[in-house]
C-alpha positions in Angstrom: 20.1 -55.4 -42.1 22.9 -53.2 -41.1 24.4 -53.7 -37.6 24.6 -51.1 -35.1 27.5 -50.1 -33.4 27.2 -49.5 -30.0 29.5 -46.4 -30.4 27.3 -45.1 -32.7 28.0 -41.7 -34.6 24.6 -40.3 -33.9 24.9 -37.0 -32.3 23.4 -36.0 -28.8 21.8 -33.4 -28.1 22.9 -30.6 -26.3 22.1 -30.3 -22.4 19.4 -26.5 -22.7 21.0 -23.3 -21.6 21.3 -22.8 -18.0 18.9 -19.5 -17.0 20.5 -16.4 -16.4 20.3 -15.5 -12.9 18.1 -12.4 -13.2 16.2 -14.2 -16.0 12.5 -15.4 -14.8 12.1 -19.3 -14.6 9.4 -20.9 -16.3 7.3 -22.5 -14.3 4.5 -25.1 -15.4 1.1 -26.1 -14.8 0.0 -29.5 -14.2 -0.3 -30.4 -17.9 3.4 -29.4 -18.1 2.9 -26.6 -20.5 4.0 -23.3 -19.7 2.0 -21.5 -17.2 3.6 -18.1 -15.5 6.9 -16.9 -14.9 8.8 -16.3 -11.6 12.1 -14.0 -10.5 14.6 -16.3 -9.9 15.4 -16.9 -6.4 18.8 -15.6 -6.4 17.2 -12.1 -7.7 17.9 -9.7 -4.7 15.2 -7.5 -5.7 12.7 -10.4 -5.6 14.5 -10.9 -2.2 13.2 -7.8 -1.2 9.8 -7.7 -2.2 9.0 -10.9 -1.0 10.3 -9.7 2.8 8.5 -6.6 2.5 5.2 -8.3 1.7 5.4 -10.5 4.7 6.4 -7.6 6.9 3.0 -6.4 5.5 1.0 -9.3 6.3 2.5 -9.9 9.6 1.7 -6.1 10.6 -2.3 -7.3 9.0 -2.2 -10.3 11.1 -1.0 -7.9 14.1 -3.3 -5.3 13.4 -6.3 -8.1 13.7 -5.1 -9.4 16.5 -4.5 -12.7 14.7 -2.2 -14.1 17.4 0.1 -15.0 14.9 4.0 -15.0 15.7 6.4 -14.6 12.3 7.4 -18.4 12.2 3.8 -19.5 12.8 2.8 -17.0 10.1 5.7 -17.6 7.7 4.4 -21.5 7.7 0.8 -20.7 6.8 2.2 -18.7 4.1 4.3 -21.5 2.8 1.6 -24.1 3.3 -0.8 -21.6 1.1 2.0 -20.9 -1.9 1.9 -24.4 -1.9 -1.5 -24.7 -2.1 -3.2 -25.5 0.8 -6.7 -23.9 1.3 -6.4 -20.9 3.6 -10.0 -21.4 5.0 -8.6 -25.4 5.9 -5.5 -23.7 8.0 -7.7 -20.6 9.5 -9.9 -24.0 10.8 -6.5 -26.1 11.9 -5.6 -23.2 13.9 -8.4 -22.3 15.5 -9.4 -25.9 16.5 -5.6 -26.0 17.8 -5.4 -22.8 20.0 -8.9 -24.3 21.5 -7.1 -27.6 22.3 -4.3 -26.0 24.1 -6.9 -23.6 26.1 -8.7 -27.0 27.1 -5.6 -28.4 28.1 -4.3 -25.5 30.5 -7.4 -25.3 31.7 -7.7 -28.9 32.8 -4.1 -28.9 34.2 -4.8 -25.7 36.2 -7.5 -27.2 37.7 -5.6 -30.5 38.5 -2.7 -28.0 40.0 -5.7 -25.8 42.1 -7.4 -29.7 43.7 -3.5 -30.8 44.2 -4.5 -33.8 41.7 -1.2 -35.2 39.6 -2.4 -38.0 38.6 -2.5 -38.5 34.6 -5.0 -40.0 32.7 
């Protein structure tokens, strides 16, 4: 059998094309095959459209009196690109904002009997 060198004359293939920095990436699905495209990050314009649109939904979350500040708000977005289910957050929070009334409320009442003892 012929012995192979380990410098071997086989050529290797070339590293793909870096995108072009306007040019959308490909993104895939979970089977790997191509599922949507996306500006590139770097794209101002996408820079843009993507601050606008959460202008938009702060000024919604406002509007409804959501109680939402911008970085709480730009975290639930993130979490729900990423997909986590919106209904599952909406829950987290609320269950959150009614711990933290339960807790002032039981500290202003230790305050009020002049109790400072902790459990």
């Amino acid at each position: 059998p012929p012995h192979s060198s380990p410098h071997s004359l086989t050529p290797t293939p070339a590293p793909p094309p870096s995108p072009r920095p306007n040019e959308p990436a490909l993104m895939a699905d979970a089977d790997g095959k191509a599922a949507a495209t996306r500006p590139r990050q770097g794209d101002g314009q996408q820079q843009y459209h993507q601050e606008d649109t959460f202008e938009i939904l702060y000024e919604i979350s406002r509007v409804l009196n959501c109680g939402l500040d911008r970085p709480t708000l730009s975290i639930l977005v993130g979490l729900c690109e990423n997909g986590g289910n919106p209904e599952a957050l909406a829950t987290v929070v609320k269950e959150l904002r009614r711990e933290t009334a339960a807790l002032k409320e039981e500290e202003q009442e230790n305050e009020t009997n002049g109790d400072d003892s902790k459990e």
